[in-house]
N, C-alpha and C positions, 0 to 999 in steps of 0.2 A: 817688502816692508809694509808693517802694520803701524796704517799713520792716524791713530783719536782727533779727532775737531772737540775742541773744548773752549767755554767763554771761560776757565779758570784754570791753567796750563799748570800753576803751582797745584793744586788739588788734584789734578789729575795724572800727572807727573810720578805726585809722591805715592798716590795710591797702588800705579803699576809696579813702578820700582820697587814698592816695599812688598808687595804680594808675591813679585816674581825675584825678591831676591838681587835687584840691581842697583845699579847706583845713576845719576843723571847729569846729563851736562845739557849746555843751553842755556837761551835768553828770554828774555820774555815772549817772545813769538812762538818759537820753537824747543821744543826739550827731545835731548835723545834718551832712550834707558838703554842702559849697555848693561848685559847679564857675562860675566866669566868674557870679556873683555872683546864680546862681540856686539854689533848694535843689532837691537833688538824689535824696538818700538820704538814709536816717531808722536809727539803729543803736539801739535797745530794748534794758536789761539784763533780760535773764530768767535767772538765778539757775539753774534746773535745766531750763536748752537742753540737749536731748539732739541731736547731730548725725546729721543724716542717713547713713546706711551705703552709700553707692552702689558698685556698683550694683545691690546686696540688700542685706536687714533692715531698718532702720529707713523709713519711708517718707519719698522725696525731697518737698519742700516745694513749693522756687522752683530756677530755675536761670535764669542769662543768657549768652548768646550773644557774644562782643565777635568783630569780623571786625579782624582784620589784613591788610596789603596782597599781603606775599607769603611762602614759610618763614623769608628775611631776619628780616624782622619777628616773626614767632613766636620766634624763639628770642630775640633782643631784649624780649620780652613777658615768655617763659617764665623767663628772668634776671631781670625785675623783681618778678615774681609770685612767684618764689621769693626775692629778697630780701627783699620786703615782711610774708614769713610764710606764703604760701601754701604746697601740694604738691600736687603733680603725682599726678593718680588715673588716669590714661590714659593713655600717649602716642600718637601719631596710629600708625595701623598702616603709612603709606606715607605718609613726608614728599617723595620725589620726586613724587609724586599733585599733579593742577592744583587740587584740593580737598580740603580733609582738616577735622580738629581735634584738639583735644587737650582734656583732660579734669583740671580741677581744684576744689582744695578749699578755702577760704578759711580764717581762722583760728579758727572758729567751725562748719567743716566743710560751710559751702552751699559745694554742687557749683555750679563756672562752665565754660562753654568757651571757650577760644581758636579762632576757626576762620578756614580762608583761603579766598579762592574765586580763578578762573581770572584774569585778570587782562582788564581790562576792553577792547573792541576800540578 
């Protein structure tokens, strides 16, 4: 189990669940996200979460990886993820590239990537 420390469990909560497509249950302490009616992730209030400073100062914790299909999809992504509360700490250096990523920050400040790979034969 992937469990977030966050000083703001509502913000952080709705962020995962809406990106990954779940729904949440929980109280104020604790929030589950349950995706297709299995739990998923675990969102922890911690009161004084200091966020990670990537990609210096503060030491990075946890980070995940999500693959998208193709840059289509990244920027698709990149619009939901910045709906949802997140921002953008990277952008990929060559989005014509058959592989790249991009580099962001949730609402609670763990670093995630967006990345694509060549498209499969």
């Amino acid at each position: 189990m992937i469990v977030f420390d966050a000083a703001d469990v509502e913000a952080e909560s709705a962020f995962w669940a809406g990106l990954l497509g779940g729904k949440i249950e929980g109280g104020d302490r604790w929030r589950n996200i349950w995706i297709d009616a299995d739990w998923q992730l675990g969102v922890q209030h911690a009161p004084d979460h200091v966020p990670p400073e990537w990609p210096g100062g503060a030491p990075q914790q946890i980070h995940l990886d999500f693959y998208v299909e193709n840059i289509q999809a990244l920027d698709a992504a990149h619009d939901e993820v910045i709906s949802l509360g997140g921002r953008l700490l990277k952008a990929a250096n060559d989005r014509t590239a058959d592989h790249g990523v991009q580099i962001y920050a949730d609402p609670a400040g763990h670093p995630f990537c967006l990345c694509w790979l060549p498209p499969s034969a």
